[in-house]
KEDREN-117712 format. One line per field, with one value per residue (C-alpha): x, y, z; residue in three letters. Coordinates in Angstrom, 3 decimals. Layout:
east	c(X,...)
north	c(Y,...)
up	c(Z,...)
residu	c(ALA,...)
***
This chain:
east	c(115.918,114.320,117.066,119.391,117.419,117.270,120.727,121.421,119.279,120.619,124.160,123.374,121.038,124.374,126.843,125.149,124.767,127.993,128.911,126.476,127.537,131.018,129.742,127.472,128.436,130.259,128.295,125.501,123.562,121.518,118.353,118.616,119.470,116.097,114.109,115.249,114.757,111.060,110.486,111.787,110.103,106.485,107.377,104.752,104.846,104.506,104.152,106.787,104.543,103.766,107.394,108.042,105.403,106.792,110.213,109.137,111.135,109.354,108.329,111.547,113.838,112.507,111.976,116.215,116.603,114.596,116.125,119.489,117.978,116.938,120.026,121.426,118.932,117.779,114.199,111.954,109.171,106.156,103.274,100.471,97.704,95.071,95.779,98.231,99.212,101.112,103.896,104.528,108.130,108.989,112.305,114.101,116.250,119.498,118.231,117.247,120.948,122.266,120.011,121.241,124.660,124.541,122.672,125.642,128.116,126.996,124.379,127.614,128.868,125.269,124.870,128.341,126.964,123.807,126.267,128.215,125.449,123.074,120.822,118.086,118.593,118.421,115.091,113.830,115.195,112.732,109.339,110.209,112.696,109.321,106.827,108.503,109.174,105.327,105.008,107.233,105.449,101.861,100.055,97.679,97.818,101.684)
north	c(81.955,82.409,81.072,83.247,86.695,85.883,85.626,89.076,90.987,89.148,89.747,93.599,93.904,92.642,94.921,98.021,97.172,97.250,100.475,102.573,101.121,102.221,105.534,106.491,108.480,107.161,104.853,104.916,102.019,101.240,99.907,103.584,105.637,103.649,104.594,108.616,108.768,107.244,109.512,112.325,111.368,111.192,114.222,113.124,110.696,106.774,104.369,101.657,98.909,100.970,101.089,97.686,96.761,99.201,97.480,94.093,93.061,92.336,94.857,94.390,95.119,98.456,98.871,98.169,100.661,103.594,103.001,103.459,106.504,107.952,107.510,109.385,112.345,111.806,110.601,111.656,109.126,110.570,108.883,108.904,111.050,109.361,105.722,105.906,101.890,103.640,105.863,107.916,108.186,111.696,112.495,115.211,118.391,116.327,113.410,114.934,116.598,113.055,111.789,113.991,114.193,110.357,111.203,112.989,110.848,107.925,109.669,110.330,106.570,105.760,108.389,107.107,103.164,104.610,106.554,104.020,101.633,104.718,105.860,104.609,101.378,101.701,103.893,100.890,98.141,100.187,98.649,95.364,95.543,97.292,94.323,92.088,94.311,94.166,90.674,89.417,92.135,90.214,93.229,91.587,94.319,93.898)
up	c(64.195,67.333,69.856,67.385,67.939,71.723,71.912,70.226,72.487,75.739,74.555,73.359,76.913,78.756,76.332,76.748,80.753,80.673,78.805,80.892,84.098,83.547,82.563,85.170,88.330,91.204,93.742,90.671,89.465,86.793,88.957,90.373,87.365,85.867,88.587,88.559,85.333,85.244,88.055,86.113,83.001,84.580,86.802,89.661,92.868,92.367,95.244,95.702,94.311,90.939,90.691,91.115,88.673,86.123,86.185,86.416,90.159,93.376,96.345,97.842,95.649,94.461,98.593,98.246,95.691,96.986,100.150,98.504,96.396,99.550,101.841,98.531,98.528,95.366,96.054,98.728,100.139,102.452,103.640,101.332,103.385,101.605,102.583,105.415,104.425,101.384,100.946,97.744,96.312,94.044,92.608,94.439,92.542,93.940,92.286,89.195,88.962,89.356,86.257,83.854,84.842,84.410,80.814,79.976,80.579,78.964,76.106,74.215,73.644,72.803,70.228,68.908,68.672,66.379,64.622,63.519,63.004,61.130,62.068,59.436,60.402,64.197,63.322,61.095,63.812,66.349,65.820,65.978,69.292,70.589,69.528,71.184,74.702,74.530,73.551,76.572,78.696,77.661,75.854,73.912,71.496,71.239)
residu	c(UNK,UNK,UNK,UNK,UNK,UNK,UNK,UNK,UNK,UNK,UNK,UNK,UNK,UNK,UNK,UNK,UNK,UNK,UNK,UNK,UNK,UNK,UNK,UNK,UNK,UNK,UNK,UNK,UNK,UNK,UNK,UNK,UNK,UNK,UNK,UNK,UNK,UNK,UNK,UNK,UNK,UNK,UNK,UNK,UNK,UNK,UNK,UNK,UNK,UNK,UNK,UNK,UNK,UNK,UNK,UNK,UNK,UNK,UNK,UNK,UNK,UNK,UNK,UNK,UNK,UNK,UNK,UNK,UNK,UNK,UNK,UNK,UNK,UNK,UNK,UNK,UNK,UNK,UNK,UNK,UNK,UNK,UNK,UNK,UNK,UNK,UNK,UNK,UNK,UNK,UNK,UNK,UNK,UNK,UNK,UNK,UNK,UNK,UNK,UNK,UNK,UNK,UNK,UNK,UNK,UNK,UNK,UNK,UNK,UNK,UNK,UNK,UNK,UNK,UNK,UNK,UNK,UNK,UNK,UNK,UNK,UNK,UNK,UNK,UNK,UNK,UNK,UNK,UNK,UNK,UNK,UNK,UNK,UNK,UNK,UNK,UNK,UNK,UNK,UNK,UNK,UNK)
***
């Protein structure tokens, strides 16, 4: 059962990369639509590392994807005055624009896969794809 559940979510993980890759917005990639839309959704500055740590790669990758993000406009990174060691990385309006024109083009095939599936049972299929995100993430309390 295990090995059988693991292979549905890594097949459905690499479906649905799929789908929303070919659905976002030219030169657009799902490592940066991630990180403008956490930045979005928090609406306040992160450092590179908390980013990292929030998506689970290493230092430099996210430091190769806000580079990216920046040579795009759609993040800004200052120093941090604080602790000049750090820098602090904030969406910017370009950025933000990008994000939901990417939600738009791809929200509508998602909303048509829980359509078709029903939405009860993607509501009741919720918990448990969230217990065990937290269980391979190493919450205790997951």
């Amino acid at each position: 059962m295990a090995a059988s559940l693991f292979a549905e979510v890594l097949i459905a993980d690499q479906l649905s990369r799929n789908l929303i890759s070919k659905a976002l917005p030219r030169g657009m990639q799902i490592s940066h639509f991630s990180v403008l839309n956490l930045l979005a959704h928090m609406n306040e500055e992160r450092t590179p590392a908390e980013l990292a740590a929030a998506f689970h790669v290493t230092r430099g990758a996210m430091t190769n994807t806000l580079s990216r993000l920046e040579w795009a406009g759609h993040v800004h990174i200052r120093p941090d005055w604080d602790d000049a060691r750090r820098k602090l990385v904030a969406i910017s309006p370009a950025g933000r624009a990008a994000r939901d024109a990417a939600i738009a083009a791809f929200m509508p095939l998602i909303a048509d896969v829980v359509r078709d599936i029903g939405p009860e049972r993607v509501r009741a299929t919720l918990p448990v794809l969230r217990e065990l995100r937290l269980r391979l993430e190493g919450d205790p309390n997951g």
